[in-house]
N, CA, C and O atoms as a GROMACS GRO file, in nm:
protein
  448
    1UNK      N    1   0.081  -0.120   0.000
    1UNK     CA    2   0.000   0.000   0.000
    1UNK      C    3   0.086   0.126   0.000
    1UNK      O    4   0.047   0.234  -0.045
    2UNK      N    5   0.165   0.112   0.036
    2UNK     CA    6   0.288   0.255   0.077
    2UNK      C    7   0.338   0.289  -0.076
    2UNK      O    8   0.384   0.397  -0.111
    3UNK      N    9   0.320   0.186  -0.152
    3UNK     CA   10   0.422   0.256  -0.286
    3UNK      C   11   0.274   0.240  -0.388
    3UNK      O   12   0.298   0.223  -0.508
    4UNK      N   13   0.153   0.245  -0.354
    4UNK     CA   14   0.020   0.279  -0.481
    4UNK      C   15   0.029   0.351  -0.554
    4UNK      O   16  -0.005   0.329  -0.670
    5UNK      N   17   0.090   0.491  -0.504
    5UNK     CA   18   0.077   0.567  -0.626
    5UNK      C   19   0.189   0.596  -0.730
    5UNK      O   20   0.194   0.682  -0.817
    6UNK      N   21   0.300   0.474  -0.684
    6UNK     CA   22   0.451   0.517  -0.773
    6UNK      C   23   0.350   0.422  -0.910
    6UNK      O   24   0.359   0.458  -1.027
    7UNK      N   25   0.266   0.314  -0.871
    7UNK     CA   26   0.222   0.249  -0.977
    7UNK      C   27   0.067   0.315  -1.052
    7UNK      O   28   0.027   0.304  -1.167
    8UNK      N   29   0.009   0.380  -0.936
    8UNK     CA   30  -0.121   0.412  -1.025
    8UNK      C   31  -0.117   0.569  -1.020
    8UNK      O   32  -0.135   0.638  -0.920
    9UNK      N   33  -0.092   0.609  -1.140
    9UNK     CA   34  -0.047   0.768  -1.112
    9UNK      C   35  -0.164   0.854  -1.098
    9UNK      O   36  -0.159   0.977  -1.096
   10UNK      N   37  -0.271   0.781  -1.089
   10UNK     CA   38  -0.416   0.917  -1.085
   10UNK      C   39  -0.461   0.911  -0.929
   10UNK      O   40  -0.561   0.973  -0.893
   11UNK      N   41  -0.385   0.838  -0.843
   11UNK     CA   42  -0.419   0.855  -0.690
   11UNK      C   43  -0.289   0.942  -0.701
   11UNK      O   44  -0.198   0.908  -0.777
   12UNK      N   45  -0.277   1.100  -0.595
   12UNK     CA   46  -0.124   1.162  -0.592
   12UNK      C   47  -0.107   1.124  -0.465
   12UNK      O   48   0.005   1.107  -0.417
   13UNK      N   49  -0.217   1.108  -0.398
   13UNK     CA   50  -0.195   1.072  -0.223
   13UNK      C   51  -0.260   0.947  -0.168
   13UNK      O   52  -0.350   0.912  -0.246
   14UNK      N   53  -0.249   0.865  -0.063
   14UNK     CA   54  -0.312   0.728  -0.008
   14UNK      C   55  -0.206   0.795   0.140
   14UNK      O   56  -0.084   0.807   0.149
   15UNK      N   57  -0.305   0.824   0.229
   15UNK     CA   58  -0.293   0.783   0.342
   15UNK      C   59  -0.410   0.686   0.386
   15UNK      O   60  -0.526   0.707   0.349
   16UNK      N   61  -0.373   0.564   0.476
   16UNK     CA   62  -0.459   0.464   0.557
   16UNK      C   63  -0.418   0.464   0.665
   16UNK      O   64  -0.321   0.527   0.709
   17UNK      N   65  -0.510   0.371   0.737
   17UNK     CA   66  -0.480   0.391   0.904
   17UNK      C   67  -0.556   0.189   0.894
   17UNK      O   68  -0.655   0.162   0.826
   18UNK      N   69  -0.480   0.084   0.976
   18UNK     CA   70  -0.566  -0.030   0.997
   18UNK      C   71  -0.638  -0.024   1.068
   18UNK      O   72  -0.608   0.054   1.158
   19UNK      N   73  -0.756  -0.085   1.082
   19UNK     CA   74  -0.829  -0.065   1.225
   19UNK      C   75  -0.837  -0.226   1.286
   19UNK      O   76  -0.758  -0.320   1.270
   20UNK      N   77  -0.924  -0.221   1.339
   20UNK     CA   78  -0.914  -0.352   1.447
   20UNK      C   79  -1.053  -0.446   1.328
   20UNK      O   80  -1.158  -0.422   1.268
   21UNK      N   81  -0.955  -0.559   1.356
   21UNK     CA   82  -1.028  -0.684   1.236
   21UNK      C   83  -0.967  -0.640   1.122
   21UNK      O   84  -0.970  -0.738   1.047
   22UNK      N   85  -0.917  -0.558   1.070
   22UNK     CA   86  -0.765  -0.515   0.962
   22UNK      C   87  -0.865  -0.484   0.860
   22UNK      O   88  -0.869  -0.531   0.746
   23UNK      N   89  -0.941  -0.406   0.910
   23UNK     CA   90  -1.027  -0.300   0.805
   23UNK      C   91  -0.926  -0.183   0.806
   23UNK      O   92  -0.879  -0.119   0.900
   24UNK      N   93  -0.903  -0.173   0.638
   24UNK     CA   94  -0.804  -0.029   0.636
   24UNK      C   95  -0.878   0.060   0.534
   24UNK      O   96  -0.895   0.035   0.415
   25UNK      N   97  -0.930   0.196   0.620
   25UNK     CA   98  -0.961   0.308   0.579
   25UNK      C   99  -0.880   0.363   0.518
   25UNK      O  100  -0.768   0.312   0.522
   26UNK      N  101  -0.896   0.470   0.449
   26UNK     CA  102  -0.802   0.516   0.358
   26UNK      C  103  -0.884   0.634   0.256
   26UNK      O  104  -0.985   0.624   0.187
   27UNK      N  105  -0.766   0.773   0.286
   27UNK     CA  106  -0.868   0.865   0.267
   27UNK      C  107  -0.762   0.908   0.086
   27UNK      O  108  -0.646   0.868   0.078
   28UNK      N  109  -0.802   0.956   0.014
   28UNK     CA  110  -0.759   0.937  -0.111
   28UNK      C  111  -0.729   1.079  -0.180
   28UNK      O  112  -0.827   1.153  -0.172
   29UNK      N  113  -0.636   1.128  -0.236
   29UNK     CA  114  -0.628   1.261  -0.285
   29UNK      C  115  -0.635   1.211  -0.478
   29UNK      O  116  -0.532   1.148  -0.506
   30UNK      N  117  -0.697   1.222  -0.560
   30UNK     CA  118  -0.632   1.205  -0.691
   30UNK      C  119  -0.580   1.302  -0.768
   30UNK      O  120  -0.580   1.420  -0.732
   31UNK      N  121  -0.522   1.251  -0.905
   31UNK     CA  122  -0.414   1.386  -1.002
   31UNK      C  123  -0.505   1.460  -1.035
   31UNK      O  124  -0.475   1.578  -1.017
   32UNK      N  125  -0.611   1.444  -1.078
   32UNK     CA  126  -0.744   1.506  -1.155
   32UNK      C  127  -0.757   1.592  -1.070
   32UNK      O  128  -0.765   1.704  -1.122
   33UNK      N  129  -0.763   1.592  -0.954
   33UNK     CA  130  -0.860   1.731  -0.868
   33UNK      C  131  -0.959   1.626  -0.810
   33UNK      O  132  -1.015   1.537  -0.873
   34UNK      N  133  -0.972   1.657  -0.663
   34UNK     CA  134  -1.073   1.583  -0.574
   34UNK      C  135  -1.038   1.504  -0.473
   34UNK      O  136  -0.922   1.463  -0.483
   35UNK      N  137  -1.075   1.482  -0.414
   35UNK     CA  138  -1.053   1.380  -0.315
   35UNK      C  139  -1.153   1.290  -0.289
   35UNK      O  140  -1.264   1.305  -0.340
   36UNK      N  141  -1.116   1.154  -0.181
   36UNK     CA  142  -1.231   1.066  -0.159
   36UNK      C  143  -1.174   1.009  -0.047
   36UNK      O  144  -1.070   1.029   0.015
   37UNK      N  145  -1.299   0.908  -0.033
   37UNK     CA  146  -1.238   0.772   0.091
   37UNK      C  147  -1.235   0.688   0.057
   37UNK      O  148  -1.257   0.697  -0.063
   38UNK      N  149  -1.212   0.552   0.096
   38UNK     CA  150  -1.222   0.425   0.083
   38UNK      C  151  -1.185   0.326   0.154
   38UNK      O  152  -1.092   0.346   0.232
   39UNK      N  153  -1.231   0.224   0.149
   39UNK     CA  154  -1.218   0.086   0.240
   39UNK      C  155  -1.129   0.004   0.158
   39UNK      O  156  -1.157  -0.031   0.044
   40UNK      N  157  -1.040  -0.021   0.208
   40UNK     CA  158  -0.935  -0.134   0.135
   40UNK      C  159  -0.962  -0.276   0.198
   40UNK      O  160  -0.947  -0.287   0.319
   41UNK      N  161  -0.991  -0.358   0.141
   41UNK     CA  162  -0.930  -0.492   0.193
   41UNK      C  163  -0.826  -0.572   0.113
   41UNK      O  164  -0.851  -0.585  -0.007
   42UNK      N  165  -0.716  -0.627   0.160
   42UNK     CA  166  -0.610  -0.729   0.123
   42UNK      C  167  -0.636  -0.852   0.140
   42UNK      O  168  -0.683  -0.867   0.253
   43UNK      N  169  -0.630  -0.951   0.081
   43UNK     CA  170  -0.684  -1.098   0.067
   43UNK      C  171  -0.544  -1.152   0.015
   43UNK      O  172  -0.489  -1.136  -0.094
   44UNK      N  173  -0.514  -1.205   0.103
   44UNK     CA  174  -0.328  -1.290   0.057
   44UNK      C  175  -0.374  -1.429   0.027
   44UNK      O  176  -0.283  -1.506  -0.004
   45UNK      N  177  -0.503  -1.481   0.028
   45UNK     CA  178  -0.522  -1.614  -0.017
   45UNK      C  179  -0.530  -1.630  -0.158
   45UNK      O  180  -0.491  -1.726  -0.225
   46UNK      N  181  -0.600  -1.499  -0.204
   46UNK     CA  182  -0.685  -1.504  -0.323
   46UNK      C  183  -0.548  -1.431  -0.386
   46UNK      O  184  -0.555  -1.455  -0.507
   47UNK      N  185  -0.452  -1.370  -0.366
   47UNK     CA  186  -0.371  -1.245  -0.370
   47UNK      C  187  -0.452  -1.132  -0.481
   47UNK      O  188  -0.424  -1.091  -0.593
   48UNK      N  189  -0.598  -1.102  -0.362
   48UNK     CA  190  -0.651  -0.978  -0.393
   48UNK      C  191  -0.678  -0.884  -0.340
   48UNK      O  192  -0.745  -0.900  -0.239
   49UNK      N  193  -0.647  -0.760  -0.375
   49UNK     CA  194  -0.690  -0.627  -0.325
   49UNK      C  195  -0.808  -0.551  -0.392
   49UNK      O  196  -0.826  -0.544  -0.513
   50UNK      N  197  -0.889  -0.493  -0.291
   50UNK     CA  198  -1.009  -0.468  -0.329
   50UNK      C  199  -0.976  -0.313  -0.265
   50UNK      O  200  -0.889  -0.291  -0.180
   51UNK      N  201  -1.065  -0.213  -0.324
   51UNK     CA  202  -1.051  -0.038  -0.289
   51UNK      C  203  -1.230  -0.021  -0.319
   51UNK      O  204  -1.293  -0.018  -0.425
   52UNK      N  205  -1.264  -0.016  -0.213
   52UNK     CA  206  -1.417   0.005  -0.239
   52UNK      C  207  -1.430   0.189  -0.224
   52UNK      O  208  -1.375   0.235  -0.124
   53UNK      N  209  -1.482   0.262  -0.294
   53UNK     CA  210  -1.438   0.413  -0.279
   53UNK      C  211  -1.598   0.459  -0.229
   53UNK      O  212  -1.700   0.435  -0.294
   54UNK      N  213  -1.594   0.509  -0.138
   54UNK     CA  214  -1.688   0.542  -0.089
   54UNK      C  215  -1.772   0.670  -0.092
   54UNK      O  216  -1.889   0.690  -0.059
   55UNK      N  217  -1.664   0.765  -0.149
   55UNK     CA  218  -1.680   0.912  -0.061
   55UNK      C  219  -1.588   0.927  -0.215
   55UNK      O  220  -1.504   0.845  -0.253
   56UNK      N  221  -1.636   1.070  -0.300
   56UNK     CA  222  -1.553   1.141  -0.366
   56UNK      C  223  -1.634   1.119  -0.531
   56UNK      O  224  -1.743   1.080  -0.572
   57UNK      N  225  -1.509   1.166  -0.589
   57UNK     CA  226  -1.535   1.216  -0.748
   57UNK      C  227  -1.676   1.113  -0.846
   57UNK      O  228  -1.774   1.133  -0.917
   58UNK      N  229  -1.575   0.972  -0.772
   58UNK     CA  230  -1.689   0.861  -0.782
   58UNK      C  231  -1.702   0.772  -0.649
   58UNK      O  232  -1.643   0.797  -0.543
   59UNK      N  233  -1.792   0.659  -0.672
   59UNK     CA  234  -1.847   0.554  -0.574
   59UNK      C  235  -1.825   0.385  -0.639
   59UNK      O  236  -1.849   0.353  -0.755
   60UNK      N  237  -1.790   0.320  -0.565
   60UNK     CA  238  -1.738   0.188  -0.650
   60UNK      C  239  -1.632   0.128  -0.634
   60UNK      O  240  -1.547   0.182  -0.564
   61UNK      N  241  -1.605  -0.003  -0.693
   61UNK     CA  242  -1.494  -0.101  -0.644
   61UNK      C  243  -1.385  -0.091  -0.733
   61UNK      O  244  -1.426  -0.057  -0.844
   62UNK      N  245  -1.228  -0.111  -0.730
   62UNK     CA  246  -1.161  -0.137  -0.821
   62UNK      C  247  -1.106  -0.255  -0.747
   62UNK      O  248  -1.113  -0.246  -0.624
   63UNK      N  249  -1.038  -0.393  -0.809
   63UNK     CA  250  -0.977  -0.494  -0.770
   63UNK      C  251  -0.873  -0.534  -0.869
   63UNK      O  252  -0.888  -0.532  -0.991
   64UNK      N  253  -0.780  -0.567  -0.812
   64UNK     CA  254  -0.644  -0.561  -0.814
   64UNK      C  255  -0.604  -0.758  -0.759
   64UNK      O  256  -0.595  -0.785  -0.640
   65UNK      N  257  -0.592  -0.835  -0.835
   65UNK     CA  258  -0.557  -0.952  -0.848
   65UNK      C  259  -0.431  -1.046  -0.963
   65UNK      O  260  -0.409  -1.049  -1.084
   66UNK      N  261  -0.378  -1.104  -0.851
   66UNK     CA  262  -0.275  -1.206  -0.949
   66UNK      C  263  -0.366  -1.331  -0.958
   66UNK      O  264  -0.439  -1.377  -0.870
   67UNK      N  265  -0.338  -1.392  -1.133
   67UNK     CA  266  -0.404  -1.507  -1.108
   67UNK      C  267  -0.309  -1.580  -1.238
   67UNK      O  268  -0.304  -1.528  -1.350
   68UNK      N  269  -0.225  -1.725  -1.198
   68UNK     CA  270  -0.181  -1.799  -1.267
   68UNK      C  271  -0.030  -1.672  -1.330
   68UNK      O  272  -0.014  -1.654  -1.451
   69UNK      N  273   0.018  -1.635  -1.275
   69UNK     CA  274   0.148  -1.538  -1.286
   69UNK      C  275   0.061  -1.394  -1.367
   69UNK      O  276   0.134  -1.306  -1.412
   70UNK      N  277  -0.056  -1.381  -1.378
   70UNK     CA  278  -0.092  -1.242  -1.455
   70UNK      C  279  -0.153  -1.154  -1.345
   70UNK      O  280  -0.218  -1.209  -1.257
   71UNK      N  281  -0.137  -1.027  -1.343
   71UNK     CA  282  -0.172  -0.958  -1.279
   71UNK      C  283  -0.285  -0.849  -1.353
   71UNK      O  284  -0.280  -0.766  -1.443
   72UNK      N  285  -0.360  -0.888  -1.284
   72UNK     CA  286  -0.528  -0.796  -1.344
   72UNK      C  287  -0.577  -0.696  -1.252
   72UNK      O  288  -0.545  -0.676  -1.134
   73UNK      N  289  -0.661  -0.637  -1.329
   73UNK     CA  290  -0.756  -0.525  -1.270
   73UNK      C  291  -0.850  -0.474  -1.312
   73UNK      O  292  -0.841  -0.440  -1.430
   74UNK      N  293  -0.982  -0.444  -1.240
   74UNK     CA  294  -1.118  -0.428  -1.322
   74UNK      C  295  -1.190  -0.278  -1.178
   74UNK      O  296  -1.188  -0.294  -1.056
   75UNK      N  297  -1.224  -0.196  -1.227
   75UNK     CA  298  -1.330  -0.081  -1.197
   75UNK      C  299  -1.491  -0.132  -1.220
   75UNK      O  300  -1.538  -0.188  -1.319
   76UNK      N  301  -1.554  -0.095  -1.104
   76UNK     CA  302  -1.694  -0.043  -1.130
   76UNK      C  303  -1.760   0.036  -1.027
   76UNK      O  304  -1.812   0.016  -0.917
   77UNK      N  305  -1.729   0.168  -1.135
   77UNK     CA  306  -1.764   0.303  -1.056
   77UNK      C  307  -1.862   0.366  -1.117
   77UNK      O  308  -1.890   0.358  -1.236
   78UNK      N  309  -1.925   0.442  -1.020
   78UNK     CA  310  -1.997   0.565  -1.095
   78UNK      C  311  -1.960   0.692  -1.057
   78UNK      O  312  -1.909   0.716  -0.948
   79UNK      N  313  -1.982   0.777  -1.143
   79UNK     CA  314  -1.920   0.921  -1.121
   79UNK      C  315  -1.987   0.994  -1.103
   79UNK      O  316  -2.077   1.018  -1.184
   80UNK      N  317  -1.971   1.068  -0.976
   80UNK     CA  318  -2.041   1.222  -0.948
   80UNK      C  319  -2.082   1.321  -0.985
   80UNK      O  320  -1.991   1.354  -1.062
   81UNK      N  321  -2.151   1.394  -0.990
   81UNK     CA  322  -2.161   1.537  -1.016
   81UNK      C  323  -2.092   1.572  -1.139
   81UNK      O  324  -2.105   1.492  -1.231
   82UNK      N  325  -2.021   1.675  -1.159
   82UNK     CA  326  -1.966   1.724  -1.269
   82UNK      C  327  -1.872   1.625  -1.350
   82UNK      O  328  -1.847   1.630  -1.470
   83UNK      N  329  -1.830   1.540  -1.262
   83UNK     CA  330  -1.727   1.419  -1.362
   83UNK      C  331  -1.829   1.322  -1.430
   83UNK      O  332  -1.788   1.243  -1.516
   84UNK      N  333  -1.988   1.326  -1.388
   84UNK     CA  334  -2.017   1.227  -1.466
   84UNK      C  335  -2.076   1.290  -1.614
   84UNK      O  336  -2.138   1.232  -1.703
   85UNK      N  337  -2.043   1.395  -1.606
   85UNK     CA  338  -2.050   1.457  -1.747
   85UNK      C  339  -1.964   1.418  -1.852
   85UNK      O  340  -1.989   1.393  -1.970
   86UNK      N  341  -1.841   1.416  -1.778
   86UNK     CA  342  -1.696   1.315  -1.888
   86UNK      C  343  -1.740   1.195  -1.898
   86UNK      O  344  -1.634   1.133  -1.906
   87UNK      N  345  -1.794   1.144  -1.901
   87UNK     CA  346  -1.833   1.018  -1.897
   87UNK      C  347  -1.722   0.917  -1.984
   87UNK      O  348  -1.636   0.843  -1.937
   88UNK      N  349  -1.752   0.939  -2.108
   88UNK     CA  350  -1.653   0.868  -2.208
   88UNK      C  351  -1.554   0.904  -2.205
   88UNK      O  352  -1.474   0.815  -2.234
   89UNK      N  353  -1.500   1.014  -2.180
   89UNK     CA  354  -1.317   1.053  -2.170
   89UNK      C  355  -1.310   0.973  -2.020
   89UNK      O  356  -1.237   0.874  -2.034
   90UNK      N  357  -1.360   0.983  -1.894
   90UNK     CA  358  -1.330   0.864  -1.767
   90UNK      C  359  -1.314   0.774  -1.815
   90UNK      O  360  -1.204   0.728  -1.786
   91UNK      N  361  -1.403   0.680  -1.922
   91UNK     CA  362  -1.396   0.516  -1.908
   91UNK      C  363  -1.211   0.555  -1.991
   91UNK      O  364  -1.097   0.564  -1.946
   92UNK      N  365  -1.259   0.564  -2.095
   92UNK     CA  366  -1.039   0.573  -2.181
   92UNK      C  367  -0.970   0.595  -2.112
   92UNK      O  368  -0.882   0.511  -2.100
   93UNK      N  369  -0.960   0.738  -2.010
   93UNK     CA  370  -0.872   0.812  -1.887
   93UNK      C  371  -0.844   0.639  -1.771
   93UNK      O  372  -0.735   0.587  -1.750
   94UNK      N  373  -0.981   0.589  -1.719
   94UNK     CA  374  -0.926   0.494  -1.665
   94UNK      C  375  -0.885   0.384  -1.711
   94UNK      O  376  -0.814   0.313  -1.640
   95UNK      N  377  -0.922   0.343  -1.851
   95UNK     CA  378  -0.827   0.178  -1.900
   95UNK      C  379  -0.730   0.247  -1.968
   95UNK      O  380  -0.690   0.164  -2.049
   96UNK      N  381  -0.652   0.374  -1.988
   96UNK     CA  382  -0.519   0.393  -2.022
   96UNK      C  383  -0.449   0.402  -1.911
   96UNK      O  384  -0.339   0.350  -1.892
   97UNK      N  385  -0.513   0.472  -1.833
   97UNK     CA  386  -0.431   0.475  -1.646
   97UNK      C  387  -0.439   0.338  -1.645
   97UNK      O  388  -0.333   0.305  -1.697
   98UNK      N  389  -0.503   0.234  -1.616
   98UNK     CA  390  -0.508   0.061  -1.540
   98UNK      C  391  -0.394   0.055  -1.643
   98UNK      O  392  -0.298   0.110  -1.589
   99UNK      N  393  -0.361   0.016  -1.759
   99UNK     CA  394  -0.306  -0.004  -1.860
   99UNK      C  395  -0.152  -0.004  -1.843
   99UNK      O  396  -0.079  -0.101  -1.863
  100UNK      N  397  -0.110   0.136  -1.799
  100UNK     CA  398  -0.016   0.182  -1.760
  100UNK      C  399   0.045   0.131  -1.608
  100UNK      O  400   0.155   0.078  -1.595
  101UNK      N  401  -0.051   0.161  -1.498
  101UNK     CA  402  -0.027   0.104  -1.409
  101UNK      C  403   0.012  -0.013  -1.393
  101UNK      O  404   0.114  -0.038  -1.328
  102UNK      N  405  -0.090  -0.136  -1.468
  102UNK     CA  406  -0.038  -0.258  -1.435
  102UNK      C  407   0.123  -0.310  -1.519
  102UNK      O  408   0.175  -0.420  -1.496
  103UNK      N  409   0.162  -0.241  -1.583
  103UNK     CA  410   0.300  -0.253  -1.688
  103UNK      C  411   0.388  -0.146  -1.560
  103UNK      O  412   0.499  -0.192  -1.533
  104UNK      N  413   0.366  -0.068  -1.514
  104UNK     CA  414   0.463  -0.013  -1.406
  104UNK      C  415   0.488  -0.099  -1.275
  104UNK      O  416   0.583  -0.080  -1.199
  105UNK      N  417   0.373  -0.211  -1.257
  105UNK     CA  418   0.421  -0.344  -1.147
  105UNK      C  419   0.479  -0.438  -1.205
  105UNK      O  420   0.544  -0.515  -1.134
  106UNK      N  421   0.475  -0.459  -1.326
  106UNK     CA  422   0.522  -0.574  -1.396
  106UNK      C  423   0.664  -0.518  -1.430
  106UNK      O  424   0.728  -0.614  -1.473
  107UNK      N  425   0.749  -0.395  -1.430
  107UNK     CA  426   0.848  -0.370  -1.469
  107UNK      C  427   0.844  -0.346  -1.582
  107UNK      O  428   0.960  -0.350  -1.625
  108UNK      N  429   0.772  -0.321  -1.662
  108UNK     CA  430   0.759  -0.274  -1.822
  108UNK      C  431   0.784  -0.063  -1.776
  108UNK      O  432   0.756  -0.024  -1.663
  109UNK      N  433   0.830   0.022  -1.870
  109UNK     CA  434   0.838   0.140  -1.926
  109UNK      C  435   0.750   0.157  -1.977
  109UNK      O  436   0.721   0.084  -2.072
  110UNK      N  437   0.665   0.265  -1.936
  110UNK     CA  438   0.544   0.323  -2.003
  110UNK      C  439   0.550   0.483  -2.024
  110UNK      O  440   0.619   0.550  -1.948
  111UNK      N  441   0.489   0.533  -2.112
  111UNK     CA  442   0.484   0.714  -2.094
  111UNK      C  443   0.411   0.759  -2.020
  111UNK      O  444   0.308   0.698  -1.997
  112UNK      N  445   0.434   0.872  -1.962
  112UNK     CA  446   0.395   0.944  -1.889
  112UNK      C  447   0.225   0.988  -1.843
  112UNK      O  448   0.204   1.074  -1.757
   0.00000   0.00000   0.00000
């Protein structure tokens, strides 16, 4: 969790705090403009991470899973107020961001 945003560059900030039963809150700054919250859970069985966003620009899950040496990731959000006007530039904005991100864990070079 400490190095999220060297890989997903549209969060600029992730502070969390664990709580008791290892529910980790986690309040969210992104590059776009805005902020949010969210509930993280880590699953080392499944090796999945789940970001349920609660609070902010949008509302919704993103998950973050290895399966058979590949590392995946899937969104389902909805967007707020004035962002859900972008509608179609968000969905591209986020599968070129996932895109990027998941090639910056895998050690691949991507642009900016």
């Amino acid at each position: 969790m400490d190095d999220f945003t060297n890989y997903w560059h549209g969060t600029k900030h992730l502070s969390y705090t664990v709580k008791d039963g290892g529910v980790i809150e986690a309040d969210v700054v992104f590059a776009f403009g805005g902020s949010g919250h969210a509930n993280i859970q880590i699953d080392n069985s499944s090796r999945t991470l789940t970001i349920r966003y609660l609070q902010g620009p949008f509302k919704g899950t993103q998950r973050i899973w290895v399966e058979k040496g590949i590392i995946a990731s899937s969104w389902s959000v909805e967007f707020n107020g004035v962002y859900r006007l972008l509608g179609g530039w968000n969905e591209k904005h986020f599968r070129q961001g996932t895109t990027n991100a998941l090639r910056r864990l895998c050690g691949e070079t991507t642009e900016a």
